[in-house]
N, C-alpha and C positions, 0 to 999 in steps of 0.2 A: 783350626785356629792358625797352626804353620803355613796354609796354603794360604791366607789372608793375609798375613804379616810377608809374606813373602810377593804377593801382590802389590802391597803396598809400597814394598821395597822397590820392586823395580818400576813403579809408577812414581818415584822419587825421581831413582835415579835416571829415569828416560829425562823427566823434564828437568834437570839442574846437571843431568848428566850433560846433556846436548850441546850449552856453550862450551863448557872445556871439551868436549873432544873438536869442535869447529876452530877452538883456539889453540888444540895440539896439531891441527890438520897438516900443516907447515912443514915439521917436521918428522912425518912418519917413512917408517920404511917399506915397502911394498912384498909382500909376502908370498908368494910364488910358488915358495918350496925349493927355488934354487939354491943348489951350496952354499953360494957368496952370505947369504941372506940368513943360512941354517946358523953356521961358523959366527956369524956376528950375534946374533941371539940368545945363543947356547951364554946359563948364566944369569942372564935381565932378569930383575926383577919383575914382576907385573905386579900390579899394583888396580883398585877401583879408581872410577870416578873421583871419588871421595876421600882418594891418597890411604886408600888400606895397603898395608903390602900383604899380598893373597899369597905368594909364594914365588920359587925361583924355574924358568926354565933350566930344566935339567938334562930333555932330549926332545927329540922329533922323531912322528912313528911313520910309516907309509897306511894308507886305508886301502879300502876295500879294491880301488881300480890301481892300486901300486906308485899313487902319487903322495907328496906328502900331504899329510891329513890332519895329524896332532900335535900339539906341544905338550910335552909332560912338565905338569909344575912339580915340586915340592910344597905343599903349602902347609901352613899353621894353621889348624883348624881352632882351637883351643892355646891357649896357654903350655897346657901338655900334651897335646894331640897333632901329631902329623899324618898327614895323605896324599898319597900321588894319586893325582887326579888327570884324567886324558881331557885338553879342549880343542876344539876344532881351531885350526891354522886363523881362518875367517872372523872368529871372535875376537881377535886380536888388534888392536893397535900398535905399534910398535914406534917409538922416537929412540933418537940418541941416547937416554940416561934409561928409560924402563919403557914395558910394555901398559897397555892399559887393556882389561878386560869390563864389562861392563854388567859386573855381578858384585854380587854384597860375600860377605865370608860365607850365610848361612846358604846362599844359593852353590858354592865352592863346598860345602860340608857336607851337603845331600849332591853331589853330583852321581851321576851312575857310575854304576863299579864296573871294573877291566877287571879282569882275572889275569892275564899276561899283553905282553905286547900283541902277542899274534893273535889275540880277542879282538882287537881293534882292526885287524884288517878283516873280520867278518861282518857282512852286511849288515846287519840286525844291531850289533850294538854301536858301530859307528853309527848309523841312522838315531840311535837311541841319546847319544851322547848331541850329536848337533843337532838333535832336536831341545833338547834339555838346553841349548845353549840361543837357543831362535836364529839358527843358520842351515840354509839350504847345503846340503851336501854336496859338494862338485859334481861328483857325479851322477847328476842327477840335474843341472843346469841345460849341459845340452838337449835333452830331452824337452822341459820345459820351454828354451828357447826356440824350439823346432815348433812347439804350436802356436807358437805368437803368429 
């Protein structure tokens, strides 16, 4: 029943999601992993489609090839429940005032678990984590792009 309610969710949020993020496009900031970019972030909000606030960037991890790879939110899972959650750089939107991630709280509440930072730079769970997020993992682009 979770998996259907949760289907549904984001079959919401792609299609009512899609204008607002076309009408934030304007103002986002381009995510790299470079410093300038890390420094200005640390802190934002992120926030859904749908102006939930999910939680606060609190850091940035490197993955599996030693590039940056995640943002750590703090999020409110609950009313009395907090979770730091790992999401991939790529899932991100980022403007002036907050970030925008394109997930519901219950999709945020079930994400896969990290055991430490240095969980996230092993293959397996970073794969696990942007997969859960529907993002190809960088490293893992070249590759693909090589058999086009």
């Amino acid at each position: 029943m979770q998996k259907i309610a949760v289907a549904v969710a984001l079959v919401f949020m792609f299609t009512f999601g899609h204008e607002a993020a076309k009408s934030a496009e304007d103002h986002m900031i381009p995510l790299s992993g470079g410093i300038s970019e890390v420094g200005i972030l640390m802190g934002k909000t992120v926030k859904n489609y749908q102006g939930d606030d999910l939680g606060i960037i609190s850091e940035f991890v490197k993955g599996p090839e030693g590039r940056m790879a995640f943002a750590i939110l703090n999020c409110r899972v609950t009313d009395n429940t907090r979770k730091i959650i790992a999401v991939p750089i790529g899932a991100l939107s980022c403007g002036k005032e907050n970030c925008v991630l394109n997930a519901s709280r219950e999709t945020v509440g079930t994400t896969p678990p990290f055991v430490s930072r240095d969980d996230l730079a092993k293959t397996r769970t970073a794969v696990n984590i942007y997969s859960y997020f529907g993002v190809q993992p960088y490293w893992t682009e070249e590759v693909t792009q090589g058999k086009k």
